[in-house]
C-alpha positions in Angstrom: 30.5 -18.9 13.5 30.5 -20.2 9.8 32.7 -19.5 7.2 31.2 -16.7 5.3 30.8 -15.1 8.6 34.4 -15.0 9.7 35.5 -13.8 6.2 33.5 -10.9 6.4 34.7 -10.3 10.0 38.3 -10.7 8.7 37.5 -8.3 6.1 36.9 -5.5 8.7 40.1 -5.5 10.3 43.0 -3.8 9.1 45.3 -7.3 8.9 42.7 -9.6 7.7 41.5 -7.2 4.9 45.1 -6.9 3.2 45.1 -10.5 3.4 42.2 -10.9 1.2 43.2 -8.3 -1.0 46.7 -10.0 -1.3 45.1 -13.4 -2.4 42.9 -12.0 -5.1 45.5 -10.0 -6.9 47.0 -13.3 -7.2 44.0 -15.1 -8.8 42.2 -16.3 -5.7 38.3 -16.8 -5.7 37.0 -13.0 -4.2 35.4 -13.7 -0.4 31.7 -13.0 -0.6 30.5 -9.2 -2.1 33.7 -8.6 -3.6 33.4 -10.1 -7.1 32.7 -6.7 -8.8 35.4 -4.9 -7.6 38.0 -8.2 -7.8 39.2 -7.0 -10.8 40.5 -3.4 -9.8 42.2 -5.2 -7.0 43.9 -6.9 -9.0 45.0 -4.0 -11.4 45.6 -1.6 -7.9 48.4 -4.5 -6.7 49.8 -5.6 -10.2 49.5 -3.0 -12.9 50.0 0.1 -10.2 52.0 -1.7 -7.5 50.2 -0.6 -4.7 50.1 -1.8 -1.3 46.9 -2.5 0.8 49.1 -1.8 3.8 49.6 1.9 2.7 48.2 4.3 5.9 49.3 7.4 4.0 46.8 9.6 4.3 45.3 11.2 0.3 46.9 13.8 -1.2 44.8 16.8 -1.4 46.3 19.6 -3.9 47.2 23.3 -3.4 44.9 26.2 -4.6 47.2 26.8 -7.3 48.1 23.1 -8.4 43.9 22.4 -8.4 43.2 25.8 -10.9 44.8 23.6 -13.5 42.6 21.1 -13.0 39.6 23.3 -12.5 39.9 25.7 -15.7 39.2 23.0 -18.3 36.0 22.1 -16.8 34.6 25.5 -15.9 31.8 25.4 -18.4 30.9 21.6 -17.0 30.9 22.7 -13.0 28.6 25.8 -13.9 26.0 23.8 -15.7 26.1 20.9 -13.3 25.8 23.1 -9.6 22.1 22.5 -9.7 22.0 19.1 -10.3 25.0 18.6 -7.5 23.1 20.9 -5.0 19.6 18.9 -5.2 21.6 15.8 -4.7 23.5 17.0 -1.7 20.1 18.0 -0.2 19.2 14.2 -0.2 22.3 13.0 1.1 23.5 15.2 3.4 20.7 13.9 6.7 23.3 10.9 6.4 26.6 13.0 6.7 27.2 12.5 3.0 29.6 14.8 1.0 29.3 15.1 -2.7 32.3 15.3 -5.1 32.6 16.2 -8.6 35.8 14.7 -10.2 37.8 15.1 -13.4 38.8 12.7 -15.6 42.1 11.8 -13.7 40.4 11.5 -10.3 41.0 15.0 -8.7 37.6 16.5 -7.3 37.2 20.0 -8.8 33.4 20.8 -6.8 32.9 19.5 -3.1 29.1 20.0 -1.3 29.2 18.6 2.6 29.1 20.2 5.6 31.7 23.1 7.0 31.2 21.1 10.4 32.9 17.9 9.4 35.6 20.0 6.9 38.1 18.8 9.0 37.2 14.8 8.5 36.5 15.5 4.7 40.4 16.7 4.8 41.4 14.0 6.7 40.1 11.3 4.3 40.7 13.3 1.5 37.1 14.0 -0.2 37.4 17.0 -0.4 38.1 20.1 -3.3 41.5 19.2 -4.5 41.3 15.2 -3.6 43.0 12.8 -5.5 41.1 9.4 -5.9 42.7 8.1 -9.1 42.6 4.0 -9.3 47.0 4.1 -10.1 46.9 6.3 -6.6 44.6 5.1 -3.8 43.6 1.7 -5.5 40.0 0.6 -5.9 37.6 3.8 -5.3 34.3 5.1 -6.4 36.3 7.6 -8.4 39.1 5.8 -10.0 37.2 2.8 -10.9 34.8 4.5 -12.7 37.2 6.0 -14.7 39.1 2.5 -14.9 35.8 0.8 -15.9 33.8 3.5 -17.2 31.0 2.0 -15.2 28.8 3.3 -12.4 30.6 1.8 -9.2 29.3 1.6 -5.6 32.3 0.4 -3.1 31.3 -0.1 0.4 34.3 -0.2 3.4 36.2 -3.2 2.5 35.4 -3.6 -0.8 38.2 -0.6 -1.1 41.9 -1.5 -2.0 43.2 0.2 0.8 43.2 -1.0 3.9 43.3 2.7 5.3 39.6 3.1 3.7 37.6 0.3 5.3 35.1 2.8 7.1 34.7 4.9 3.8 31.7 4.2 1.8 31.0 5.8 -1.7 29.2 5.8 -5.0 30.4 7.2 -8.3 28.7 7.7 -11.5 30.5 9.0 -15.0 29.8 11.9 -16.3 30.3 11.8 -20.3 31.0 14.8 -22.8 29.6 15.4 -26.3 31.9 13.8 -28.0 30.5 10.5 -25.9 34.2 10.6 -24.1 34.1 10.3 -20.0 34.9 14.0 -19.0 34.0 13.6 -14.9 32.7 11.5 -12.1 29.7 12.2 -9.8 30.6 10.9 -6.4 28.7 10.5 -2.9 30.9 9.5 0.0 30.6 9.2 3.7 32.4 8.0 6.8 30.7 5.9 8.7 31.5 2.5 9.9 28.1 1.6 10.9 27.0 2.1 7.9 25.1 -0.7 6.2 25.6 -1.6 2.3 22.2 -2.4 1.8 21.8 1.3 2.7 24.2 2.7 1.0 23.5 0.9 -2.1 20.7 3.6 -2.6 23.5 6.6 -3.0 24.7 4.5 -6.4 21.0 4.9 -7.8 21.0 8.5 -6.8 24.4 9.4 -8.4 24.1 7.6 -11.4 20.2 9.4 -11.9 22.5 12.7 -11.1 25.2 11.8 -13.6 22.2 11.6 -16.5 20.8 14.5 -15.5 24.3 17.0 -15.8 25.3 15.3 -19.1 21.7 16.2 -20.8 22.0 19.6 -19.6 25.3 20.1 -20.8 24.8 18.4 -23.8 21.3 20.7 -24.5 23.7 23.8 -23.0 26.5 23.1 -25.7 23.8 22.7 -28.9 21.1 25.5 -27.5 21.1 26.8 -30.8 20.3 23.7 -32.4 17.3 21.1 -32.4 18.0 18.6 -29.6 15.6 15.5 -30.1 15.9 13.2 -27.3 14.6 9.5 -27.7 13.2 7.3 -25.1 14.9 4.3 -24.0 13.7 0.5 -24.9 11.8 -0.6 -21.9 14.0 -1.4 -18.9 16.9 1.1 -20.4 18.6 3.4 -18.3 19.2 5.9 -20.5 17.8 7.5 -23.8 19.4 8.9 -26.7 20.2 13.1 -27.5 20.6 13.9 -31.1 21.5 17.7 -32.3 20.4 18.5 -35.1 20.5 21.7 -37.6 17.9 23.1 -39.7 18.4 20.8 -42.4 17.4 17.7 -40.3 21.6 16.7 -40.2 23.0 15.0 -37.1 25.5 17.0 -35.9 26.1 16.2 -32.5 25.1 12.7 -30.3 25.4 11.5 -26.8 27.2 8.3 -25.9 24.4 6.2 -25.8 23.2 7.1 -29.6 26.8 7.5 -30.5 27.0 3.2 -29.6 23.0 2.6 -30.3 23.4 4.2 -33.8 27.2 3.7 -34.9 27.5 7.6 -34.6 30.8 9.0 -35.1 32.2 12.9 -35.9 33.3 11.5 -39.3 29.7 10.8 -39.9 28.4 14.2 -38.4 31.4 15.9 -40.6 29.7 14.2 -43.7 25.9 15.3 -42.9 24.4 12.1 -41.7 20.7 12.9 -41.8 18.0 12.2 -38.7 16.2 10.7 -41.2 18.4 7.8 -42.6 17.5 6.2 -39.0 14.0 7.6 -38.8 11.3 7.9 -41.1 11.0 11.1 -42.7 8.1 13.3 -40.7 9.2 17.2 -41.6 6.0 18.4 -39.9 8.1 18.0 -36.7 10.6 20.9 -37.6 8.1 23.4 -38.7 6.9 24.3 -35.7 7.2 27.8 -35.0 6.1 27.8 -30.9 9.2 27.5 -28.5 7.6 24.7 -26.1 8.9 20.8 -26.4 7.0 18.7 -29.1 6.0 15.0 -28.1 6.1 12.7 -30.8 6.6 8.9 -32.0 9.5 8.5 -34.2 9.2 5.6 -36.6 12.8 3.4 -36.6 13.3 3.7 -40.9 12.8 0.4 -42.3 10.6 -1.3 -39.7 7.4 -0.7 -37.8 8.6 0.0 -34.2 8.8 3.7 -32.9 10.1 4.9 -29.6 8.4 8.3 -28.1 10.6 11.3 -28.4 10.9 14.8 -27.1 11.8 17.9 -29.7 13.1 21.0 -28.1 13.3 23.6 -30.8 16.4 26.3 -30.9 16.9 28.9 -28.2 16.7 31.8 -30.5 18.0 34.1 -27.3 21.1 31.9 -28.0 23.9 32.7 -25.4 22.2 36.1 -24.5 19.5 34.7 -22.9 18.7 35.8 -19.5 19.7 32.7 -16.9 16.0 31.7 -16.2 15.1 31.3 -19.4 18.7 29.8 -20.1 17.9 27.1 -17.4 14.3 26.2 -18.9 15.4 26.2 -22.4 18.7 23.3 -20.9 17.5 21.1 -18.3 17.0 18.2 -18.4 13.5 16.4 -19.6 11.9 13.2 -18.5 9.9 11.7 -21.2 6.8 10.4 -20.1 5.9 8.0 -22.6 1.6 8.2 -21.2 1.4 11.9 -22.9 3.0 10.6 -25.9 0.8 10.3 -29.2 0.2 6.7 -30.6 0.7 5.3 -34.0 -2.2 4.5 -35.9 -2.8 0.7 -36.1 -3.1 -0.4 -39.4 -6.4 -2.4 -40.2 -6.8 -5.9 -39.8 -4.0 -7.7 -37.9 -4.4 -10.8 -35.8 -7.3 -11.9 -33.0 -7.1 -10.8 -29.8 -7.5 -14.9 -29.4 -4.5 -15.7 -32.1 -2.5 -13.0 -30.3 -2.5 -14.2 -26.9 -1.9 -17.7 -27.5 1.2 -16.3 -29.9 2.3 -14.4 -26.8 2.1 -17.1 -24.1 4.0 -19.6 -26.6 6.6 -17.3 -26.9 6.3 -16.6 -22.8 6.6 -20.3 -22.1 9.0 -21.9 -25.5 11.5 -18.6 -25.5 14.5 -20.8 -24.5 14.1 -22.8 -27.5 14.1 -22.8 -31.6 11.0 -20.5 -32.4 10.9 -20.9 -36.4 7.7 -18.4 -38.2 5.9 -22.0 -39.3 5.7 -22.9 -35.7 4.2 -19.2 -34.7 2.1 -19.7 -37.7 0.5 -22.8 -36.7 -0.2 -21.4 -33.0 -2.0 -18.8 -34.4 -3.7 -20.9 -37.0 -2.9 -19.2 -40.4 -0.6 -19.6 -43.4 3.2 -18.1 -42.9 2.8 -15.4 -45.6 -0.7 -13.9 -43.3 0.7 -14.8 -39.8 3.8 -12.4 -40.9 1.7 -10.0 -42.6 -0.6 -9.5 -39.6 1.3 -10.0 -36.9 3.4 -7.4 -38.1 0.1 -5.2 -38.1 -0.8 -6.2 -34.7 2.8 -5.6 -33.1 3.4 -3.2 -34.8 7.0 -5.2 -35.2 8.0 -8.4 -37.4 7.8 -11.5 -35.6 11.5 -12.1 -35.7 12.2 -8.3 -33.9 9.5 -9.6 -31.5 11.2 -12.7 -30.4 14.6 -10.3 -30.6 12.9 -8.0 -27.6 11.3 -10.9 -25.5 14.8 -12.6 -25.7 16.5 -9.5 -24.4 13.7 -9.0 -21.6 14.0 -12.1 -20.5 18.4 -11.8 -20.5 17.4 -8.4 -18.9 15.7 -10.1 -15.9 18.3 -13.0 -15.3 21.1 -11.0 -15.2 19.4 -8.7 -12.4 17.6 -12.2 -10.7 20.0 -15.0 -11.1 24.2 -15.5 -10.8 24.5 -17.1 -13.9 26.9 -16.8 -16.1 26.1 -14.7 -19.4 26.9 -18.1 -21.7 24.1 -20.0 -19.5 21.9 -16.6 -19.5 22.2 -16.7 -23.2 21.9 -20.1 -23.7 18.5 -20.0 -21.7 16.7 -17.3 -23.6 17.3 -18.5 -26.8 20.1 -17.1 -28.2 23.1 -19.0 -30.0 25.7 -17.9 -27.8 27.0 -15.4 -25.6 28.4 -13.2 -28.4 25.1 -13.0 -30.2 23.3 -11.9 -26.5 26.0 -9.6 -26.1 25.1 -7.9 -29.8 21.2 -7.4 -29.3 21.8 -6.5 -26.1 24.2 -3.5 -27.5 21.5 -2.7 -30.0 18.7 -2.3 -27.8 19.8 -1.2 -24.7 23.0 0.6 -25.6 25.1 -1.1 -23.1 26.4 -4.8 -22.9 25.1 -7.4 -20.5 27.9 -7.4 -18.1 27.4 -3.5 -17.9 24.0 -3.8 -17.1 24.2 -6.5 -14.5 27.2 -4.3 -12.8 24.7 -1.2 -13.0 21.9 -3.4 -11.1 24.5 -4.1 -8.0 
């Protein structure tokens, strides 16, 4: 039996796992599959003082003590029942239950089956469960409220020793204000269970997660315009902008809230949709109460991203529920239906363009300077810009930007490297200036991503 083997049968038995967990809160290299949760460990043992050793079973609060926790987030657990129920009919074949926690851990809306109530109880997922990170250690509840991250934790990667057959996946569910308001959380019991198989659950909660925090974000500004922007390629998830009649941003999601530099300060002020985007009025003048597809230039450059405009619910809060539901749910934008821009005339070859391309494809790692792109592509610097601009409908230099960030994008889902080397490979001076286009593009930072990709 090799090494890796015995570590991960260690890991499975009450004794051997505390021993692990013991000798990473005190700075040892993690044993295999526990990198991305060595850091909660390390917080559950030192900055909370827990002990791996624990067997006390979860607390699970009284009718009365959980109303306190319920009432805040009444409005949140109404708008999100649909999107819980269609996930529990995936999960539940596998003897999943589905929580929905709030921000201090306590689950506030439970789906599983009435059959197993009395396991649910017993390992505490259940209505009323507390699964804070200073309470039971590393979870798929209280990490993601630690980290602010999607986190999957499979049997042993948990704190507690107590927990090694418990298997979960938690996403986090963020408010209006871009603040984390609630987890999504998929758990089971099963000590066969592989992680390769319950990786899946992670995907499905985190898609889950999206899905409540458009609708309640489209619930809470139903009177106003909501436009929601795709992602860049590759993204997870796309911005929602409310806006008033006036074309004034007066509401954001988290991801335009970091994408844009959005804050209530700005929205207090009257930051206009059109100090990011160039002006297109037509947009708003429509007087039909179906979604509008268009292509929203970025202001100041030639790249666009496709959108979706929902106009105002004029029913506003008296709306009957079916039309309610239409008017909030959530919308996939498929970017095939969406209208093009008009390519300007002129513009590079299709000849001069490809070999630009496969330059860039195979010399991305290194110095790319406009003289050198200029010569590939056989013209003067002043016409390569000028018409590769018209071609890509981007400069050169936002071109290299993207490719550069694809590229990082890849590695960091392919490879182990470290985000210095990742950086350093795909052209970019350091890790700091990956970490900053990365931000911009994607709204998240590299280390979030790759932890979203595991």
């Amino acid at each position: 039996m090799g090494l890796s083997e015995r570590s991960a049968r260690s890991l499975d038995t009450i004794a051997g796992h505390a021993e692990h967990v013991y000798s990473v809160a005190e700075g040892a290299t993690p044993p295999l599959g526990m990198q991305a949760v060595s850091n909660s460990w390390q917080r559950s043992a030192k900055k909370h003082g827990l002990d791996p050793l624990d067997s006390q079973a979860p607390r699970i609060l009284t009718p009365a003590e959980l109303k306190h926790f319920r009432e805040p987030l009444d409005k949140l657990i109404f708008t999100a029942q649909q999107e819980i129920d269609e996930l529990y009919e995936v999960v539940r074949e596998a003897a999943y239950a589905v929580l929905l926690c709030d921000g201090s851990g306590v689950a506030v809306a439970h789906r599983g089956e009435n059959a197993l109530a009395s396991q649910f109880q017993y390992w505490g997922t259940w209505l009323g469960g507390v699964w804070s990170e200073e309470v039971e250690g590393t979870n798929g509840i209280g990490t993601v409220i630690a980290e602010e991250r999607s986190v999957t934790v499979h049997r042993s990667q948990h704190f507690r020793s107590r927990h090694i057959n418990l298997s979960c996946s938690g996403a986090p569910v963020f408010g209006v204000d871009g603040r984390l308001i609630a987890v999504l959380d998929v758990s089971a019991i099963d000590p066969q269970l592989s992680e390769r198989a319950h990786a899946l659950t992670g995907v499905l909660a985190a898609r889950s997660a999206r899905a409540i925090e458009e609708r309640f974000f489209r619930e809470q500004f139903r009177r106003e315009w909501i436009v929601a922007v795709a992602p860049p390629e590759g993204g997870a998830s796309g911005m929602l902008l409310a806006v008033d009649g006036n074309q004034r941003i007066i509401g954001a999601n988290r991801v335009a809230r970091t994408s844009l530099m959005l804050d209530d300060r700005g929205f207090q002020t009257g930051t206009s949709l059109w100090s990011i985007f160039e002006r297109n009025i037509d947009l708003f003048r429509h007087q039909h109460q179906g979604d509008i597809s268009a292509r929203l230039l970025i202001a100041g450059t030639g790249d666009s991203r496709p959108a979706l405009i929902t106009p105002p619910d004029p029913r506003g809060a008296s709306s009957h529920p079916t039309s309610c539901n239409l008017h909030t749910r959530p919308r996939p934008i498929d970017i095939s239906t969406m209208p093009r821009t008009t390519q300007a005339y002129g513009g590079l070859s299709p000849g001069a363009m490809r070999r630009v391309r496969e330059y860039v494809e195979v010399h991305l790692g290194e110095n790319i300077d406009l003289l050198m792109l200029a010569g590939v592509a056989g013209l003067s610097v002043h016409h390569f810009a000028r018409q590769f601009k018209q071609s890509a409908g981007v400069t050169p230099h936002i071109y290299l930007t993207q490719k550069r960030v694809e590229r990082a994008q890849a590695m960091l889902v392919q490879t182990d490297l470290s985000l210095a080397e990742i950086a350093f490979a795909v052209g970019f001076f350091d890790q700091g200036h990956l970490a900053r286009h990365f931000r911009n593009m994607l709204g998240t930072t590299p280390r979030e991503f790759r932890w979203s990709q595991r």
